[in-house]
PDB file as gemmi writes it, atoms N, CA and C in Angstrom:
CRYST1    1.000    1.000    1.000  90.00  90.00  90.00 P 1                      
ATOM      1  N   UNK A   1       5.419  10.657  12.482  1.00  0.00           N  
ATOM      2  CA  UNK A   1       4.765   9.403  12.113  1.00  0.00           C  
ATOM      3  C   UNK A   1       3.304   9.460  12.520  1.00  0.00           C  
ATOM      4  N   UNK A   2       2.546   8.734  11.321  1.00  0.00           N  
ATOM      5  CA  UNK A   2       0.827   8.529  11.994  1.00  0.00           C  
ATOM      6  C   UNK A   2       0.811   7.569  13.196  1.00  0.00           C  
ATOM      7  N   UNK A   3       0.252   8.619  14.218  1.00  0.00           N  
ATOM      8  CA  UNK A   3      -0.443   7.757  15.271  1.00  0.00           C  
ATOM      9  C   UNK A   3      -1.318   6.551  14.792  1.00  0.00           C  
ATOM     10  N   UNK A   4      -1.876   6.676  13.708  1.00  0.00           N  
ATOM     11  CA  UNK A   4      -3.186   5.210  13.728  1.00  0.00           C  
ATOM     12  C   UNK A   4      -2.455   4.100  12.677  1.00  0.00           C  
ATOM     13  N   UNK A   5      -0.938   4.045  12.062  1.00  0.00           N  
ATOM     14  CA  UNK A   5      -0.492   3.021  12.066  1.00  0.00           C  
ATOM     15  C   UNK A   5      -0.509   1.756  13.045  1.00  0.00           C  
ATOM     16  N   UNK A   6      -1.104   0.929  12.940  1.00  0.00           N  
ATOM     17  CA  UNK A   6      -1.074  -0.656  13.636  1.00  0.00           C  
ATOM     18  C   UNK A   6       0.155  -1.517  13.323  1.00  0.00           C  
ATOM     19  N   UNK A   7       0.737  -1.637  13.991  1.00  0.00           N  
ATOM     20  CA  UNK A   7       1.996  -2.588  13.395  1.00  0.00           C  
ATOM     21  C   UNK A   7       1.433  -3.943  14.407  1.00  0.00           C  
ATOM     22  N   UNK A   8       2.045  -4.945  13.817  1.00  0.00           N  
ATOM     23  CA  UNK A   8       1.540  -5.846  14.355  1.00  0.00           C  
ATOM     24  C   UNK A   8       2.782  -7.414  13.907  1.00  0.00           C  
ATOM     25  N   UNK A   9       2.764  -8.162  15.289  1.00  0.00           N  
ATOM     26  CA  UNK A   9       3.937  -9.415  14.394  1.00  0.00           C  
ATOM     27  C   UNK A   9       3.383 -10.384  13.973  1.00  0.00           C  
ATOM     28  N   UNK A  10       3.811 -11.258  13.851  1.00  0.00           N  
ATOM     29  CA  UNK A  10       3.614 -12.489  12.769  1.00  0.00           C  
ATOM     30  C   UNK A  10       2.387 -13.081  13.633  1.00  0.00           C  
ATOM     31  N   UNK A  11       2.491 -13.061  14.931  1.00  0.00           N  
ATOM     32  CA  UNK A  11       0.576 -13.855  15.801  1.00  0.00           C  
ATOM     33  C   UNK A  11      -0.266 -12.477  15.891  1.00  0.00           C  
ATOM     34  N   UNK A  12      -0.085 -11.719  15.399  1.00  0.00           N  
ATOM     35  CA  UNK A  12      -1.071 -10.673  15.189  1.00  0.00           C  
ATOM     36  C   UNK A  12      -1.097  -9.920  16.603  1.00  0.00           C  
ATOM     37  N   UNK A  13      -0.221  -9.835  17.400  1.00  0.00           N  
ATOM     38  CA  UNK A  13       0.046  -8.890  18.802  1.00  0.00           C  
ATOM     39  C   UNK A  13       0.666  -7.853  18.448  1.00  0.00           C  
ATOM     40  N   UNK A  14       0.214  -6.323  18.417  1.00  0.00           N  
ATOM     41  CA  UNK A  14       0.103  -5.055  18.447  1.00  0.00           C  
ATOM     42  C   UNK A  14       1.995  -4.658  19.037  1.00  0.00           C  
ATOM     43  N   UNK A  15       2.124  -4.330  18.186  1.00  0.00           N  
ATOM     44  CA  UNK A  15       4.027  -3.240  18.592  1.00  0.00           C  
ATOM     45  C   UNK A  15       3.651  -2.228  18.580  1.00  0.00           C  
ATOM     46  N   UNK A  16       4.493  -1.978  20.137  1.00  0.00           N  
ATOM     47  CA  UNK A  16       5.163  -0.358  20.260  1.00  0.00           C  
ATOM     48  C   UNK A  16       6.242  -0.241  20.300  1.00  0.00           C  
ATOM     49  N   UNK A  17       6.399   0.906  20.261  1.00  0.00           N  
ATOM     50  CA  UNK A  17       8.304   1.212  20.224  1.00  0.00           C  
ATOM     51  C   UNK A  17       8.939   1.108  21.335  1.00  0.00           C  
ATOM     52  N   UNK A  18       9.681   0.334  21.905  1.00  0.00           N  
ATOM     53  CA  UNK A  18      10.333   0.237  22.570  1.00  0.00           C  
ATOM     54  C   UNK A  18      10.407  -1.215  22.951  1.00  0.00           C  
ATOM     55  N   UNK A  19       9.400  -1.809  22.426  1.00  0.00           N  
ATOM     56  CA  UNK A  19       9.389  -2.980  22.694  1.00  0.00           C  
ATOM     57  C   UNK A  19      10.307  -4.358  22.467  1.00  0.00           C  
ATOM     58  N   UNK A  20      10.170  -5.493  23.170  1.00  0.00           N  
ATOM     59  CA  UNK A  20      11.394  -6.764  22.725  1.00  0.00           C  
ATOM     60  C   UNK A  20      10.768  -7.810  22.157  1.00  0.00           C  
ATOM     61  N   UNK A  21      11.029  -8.466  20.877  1.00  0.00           N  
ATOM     62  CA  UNK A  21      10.624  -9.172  19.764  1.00  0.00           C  
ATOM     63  C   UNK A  21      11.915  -9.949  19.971  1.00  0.00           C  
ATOM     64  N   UNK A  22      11.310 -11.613  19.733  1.00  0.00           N  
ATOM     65  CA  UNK A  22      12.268 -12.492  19.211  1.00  0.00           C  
ATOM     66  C   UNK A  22      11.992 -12.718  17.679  1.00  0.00           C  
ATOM     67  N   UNK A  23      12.902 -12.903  16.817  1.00  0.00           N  
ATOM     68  CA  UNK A  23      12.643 -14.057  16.075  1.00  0.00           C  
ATOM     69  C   UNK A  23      12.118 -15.470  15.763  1.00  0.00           C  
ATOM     70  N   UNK A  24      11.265 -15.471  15.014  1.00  0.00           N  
ATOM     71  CA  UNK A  24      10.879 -16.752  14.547  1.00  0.00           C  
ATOM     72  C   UNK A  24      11.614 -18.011  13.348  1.00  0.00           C  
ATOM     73  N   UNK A  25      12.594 -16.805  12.843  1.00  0.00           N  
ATOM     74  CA  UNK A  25      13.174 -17.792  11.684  1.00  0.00           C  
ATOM     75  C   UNK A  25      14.924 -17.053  11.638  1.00  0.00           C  
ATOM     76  N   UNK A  26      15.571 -17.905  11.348  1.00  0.00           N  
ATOM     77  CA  UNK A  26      17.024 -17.461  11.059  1.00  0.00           C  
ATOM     78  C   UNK A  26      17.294 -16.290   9.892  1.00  0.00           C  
ATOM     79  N   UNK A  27      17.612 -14.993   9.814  1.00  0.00           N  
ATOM     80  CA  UNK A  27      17.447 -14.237   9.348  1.00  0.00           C  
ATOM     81  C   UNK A  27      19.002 -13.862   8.298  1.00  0.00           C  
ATOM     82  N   UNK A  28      19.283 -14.234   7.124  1.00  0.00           N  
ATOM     83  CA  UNK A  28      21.091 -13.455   6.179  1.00  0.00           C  
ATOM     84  C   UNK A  28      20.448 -12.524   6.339  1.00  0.00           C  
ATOM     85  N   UNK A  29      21.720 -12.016   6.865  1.00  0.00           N  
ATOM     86  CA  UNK A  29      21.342  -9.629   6.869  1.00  0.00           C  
ATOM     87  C   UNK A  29      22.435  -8.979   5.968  1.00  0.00           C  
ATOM     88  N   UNK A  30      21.507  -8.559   5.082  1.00  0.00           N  
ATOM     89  CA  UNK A  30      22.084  -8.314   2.906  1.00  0.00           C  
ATOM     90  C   UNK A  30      23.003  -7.462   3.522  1.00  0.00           C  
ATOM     91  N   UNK A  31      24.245  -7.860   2.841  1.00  0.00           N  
ATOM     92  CA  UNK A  31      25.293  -6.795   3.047  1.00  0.00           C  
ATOM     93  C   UNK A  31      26.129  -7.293   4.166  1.00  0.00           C  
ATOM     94  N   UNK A  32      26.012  -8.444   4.715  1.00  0.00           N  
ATOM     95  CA  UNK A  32      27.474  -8.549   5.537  1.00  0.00           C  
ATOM     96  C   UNK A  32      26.979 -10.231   5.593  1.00  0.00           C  
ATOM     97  N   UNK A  33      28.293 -10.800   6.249  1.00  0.00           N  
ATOM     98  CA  UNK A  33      27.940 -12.108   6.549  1.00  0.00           C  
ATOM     99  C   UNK A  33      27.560 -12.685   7.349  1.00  0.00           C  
ATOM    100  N   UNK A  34      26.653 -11.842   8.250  1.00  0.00           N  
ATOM    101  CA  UNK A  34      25.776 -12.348   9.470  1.00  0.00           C  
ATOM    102  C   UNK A  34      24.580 -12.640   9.063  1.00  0.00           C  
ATOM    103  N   UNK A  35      24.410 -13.916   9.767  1.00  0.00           N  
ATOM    104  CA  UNK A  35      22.936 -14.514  10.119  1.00  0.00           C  
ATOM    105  C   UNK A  35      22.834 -14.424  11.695  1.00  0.00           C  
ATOM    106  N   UNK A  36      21.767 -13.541  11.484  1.00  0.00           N  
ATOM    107  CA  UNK A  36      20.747 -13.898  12.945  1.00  0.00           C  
ATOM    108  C   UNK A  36      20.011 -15.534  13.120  1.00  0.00           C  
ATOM    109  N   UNK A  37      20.229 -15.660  14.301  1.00  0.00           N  
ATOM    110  CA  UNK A  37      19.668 -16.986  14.719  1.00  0.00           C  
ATOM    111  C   UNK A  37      17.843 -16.664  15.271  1.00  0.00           C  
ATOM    112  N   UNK A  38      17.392 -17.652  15.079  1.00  0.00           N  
ATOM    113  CA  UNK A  38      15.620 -17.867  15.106  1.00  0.00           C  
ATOM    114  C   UNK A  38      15.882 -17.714  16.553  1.00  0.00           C  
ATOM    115  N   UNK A  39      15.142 -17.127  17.745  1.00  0.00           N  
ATOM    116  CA  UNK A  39      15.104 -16.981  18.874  1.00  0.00           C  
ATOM    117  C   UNK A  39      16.267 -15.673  20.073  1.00  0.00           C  
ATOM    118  N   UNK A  40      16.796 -15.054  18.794  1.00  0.00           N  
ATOM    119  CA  UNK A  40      17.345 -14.147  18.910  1.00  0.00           C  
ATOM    120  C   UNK A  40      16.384 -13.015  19.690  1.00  0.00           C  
ATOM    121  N   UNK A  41      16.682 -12.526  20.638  1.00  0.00           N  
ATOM    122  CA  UNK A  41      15.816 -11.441  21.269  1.00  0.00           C  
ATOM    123  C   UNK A  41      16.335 -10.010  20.851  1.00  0.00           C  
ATOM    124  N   UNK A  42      15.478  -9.332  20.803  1.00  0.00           N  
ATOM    125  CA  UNK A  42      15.859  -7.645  19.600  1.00  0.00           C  
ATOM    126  C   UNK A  42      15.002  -6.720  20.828  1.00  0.00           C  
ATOM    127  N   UNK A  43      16.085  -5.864  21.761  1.00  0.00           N  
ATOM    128  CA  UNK A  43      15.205  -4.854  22.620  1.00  0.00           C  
ATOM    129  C   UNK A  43      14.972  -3.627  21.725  1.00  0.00           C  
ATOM    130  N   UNK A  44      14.166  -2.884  22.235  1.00  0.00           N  
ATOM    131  CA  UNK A  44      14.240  -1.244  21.859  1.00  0.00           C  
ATOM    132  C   UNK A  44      14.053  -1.359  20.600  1.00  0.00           C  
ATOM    133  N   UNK A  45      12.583  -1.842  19.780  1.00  0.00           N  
ATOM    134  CA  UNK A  45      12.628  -1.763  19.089  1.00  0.00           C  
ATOM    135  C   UNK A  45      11.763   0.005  18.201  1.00  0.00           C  
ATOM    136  N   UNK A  46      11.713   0.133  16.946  1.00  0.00           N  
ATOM    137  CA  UNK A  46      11.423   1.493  16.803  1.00  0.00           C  
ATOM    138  C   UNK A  46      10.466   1.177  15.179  1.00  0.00           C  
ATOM    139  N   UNK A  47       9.059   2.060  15.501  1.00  0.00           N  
ATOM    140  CA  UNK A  47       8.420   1.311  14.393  1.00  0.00           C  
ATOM    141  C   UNK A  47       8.792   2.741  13.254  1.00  0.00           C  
ATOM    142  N   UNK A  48       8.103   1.852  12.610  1.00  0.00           N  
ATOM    143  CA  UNK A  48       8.662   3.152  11.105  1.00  0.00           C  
ATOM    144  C   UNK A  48       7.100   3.708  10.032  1.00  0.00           C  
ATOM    145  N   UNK A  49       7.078   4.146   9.177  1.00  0.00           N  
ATOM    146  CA  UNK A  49       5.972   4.337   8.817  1.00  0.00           C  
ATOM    147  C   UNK A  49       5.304   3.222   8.084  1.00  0.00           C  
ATOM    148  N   UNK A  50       5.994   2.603   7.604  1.00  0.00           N  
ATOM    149  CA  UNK A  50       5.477   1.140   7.106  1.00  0.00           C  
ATOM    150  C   UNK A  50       5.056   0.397   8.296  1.00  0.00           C  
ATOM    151  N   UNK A  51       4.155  -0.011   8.069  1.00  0.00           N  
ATOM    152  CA  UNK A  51       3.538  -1.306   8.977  1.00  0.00           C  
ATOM    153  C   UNK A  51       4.085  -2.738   9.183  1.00  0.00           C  
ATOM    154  N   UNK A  52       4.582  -2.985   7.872  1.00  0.00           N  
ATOM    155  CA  UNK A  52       5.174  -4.091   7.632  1.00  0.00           C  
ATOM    156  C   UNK A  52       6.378  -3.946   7.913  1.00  0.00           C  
ATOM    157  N   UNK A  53       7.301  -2.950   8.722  1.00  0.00           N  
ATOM    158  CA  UNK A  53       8.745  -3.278   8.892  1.00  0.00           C  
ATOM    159  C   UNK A  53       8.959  -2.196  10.576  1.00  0.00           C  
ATOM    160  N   UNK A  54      10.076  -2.722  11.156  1.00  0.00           N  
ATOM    161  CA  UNK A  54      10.506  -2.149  12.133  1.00  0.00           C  
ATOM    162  C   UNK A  54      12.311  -1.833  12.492  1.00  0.00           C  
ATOM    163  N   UNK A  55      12.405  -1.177  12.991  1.00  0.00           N  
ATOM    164  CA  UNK A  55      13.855  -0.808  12.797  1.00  0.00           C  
ATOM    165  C   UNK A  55      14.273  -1.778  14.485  1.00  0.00           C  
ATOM    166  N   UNK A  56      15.803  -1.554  14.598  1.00  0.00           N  
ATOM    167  CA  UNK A  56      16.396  -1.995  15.664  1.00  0.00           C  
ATOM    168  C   UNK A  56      17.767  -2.083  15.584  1.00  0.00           C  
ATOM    169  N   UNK A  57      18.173  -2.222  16.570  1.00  0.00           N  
ATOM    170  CA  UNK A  57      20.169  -3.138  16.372  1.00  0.00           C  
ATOM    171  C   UNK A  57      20.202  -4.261  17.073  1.00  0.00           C  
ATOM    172  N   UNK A  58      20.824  -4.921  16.910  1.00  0.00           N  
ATOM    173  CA  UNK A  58      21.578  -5.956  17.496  1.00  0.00           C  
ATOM    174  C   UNK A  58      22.927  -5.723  17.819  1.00  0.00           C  
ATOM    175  N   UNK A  59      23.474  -6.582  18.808  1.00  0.00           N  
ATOM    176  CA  UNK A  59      25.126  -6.816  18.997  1.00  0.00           C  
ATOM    177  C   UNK A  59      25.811  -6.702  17.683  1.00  0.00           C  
ATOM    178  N   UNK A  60      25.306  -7.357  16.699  1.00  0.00           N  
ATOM    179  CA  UNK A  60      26.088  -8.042  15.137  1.00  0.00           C  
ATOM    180  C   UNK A  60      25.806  -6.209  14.564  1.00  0.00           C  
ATOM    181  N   UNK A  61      24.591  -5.929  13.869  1.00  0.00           N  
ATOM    182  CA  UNK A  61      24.329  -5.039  13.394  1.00  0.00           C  
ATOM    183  C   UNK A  61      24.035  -3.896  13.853  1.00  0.00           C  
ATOM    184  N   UNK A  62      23.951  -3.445  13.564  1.00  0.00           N  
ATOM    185  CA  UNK A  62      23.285  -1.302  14.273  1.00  0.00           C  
ATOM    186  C   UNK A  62      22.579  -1.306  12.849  1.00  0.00           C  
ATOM    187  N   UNK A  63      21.330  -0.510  12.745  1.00  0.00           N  
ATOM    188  CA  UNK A  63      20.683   0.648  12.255  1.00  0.00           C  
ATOM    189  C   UNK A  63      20.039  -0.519  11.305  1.00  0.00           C  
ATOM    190  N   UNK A  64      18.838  -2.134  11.666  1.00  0.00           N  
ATOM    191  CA  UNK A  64      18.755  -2.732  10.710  1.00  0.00           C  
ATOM    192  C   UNK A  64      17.136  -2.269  11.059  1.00  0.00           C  
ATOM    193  N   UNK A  65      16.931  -2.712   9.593  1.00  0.00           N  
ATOM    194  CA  UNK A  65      15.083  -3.420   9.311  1.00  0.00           C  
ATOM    195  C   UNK A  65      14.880  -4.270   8.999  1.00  0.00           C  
ATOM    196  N   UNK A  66      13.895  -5.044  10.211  1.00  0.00           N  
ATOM    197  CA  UNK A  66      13.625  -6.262  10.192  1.00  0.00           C  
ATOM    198  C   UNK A  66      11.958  -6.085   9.723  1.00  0.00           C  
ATOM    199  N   UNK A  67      11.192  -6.896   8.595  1.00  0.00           N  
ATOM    200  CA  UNK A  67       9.596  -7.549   8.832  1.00  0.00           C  
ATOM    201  C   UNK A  67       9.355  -7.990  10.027  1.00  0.00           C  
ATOM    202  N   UNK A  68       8.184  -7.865  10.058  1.00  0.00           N  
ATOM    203  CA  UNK A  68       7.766  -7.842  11.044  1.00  0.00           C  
ATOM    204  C   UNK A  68       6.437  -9.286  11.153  1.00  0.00           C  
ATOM    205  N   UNK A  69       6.889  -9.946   9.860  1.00  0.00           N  
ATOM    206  CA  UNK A  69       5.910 -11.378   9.535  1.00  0.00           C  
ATOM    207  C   UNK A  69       6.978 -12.358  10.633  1.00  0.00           C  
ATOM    208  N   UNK A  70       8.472 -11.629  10.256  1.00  0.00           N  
ATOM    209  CA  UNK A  70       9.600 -13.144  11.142  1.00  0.00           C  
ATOM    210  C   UNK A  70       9.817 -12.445  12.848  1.00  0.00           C  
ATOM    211  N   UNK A  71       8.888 -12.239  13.021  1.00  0.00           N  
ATOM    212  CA  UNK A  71       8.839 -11.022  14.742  1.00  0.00           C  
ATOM    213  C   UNK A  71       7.490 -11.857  15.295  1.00  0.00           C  
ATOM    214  N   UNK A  72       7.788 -12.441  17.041  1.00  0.00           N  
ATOM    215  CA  UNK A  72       6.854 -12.393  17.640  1.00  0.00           C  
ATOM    216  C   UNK A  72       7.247 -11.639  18.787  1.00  0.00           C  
ATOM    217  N   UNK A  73       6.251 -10.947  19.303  1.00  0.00           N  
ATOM    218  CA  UNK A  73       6.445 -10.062  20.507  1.00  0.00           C  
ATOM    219  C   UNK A  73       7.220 -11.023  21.616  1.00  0.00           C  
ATOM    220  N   UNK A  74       8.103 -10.207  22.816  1.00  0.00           N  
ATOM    221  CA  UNK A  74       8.337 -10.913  23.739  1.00  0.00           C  
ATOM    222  C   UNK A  74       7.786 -11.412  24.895  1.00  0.00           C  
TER     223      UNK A  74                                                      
END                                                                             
């Protein structure tokens, strides 16, 4: 991956990988019948080459991508 990707969340504060992001909005995750709840905390997160998206799991899911517009840092 490029080092000079900027990822950044929805208040414009800088992600790294490993980092913990809550949610800002209640999230349907396509393909099963879970909704994440708004204030949900997401550790270990892992950025990807897109700027606009970041990987992670949750309890509910393993192996998702979340935007990173419904992400504020923790």
């Amino acid at each position: 991956m490029a080092e000079d990707i900027i990822v950044k969340d929805s208040n414009g504060t800088q992600l790294h990988d490993g980092d913990s992001v809550t949610l800002i909005k209640d999230l349907k995750v396509k393909g099963t019948s879970e909704t994440l709840k708004r204030g949900t905390l997401v550790k270990g997160i892992r950025l990807t080459d897109n700027p606009g998206e970041i990987e992670c799991n949750t309890k509910q899911v393993k192996g998702l991508v979340l935007k990173t517009e419904f992400l504020k840092k923790a």
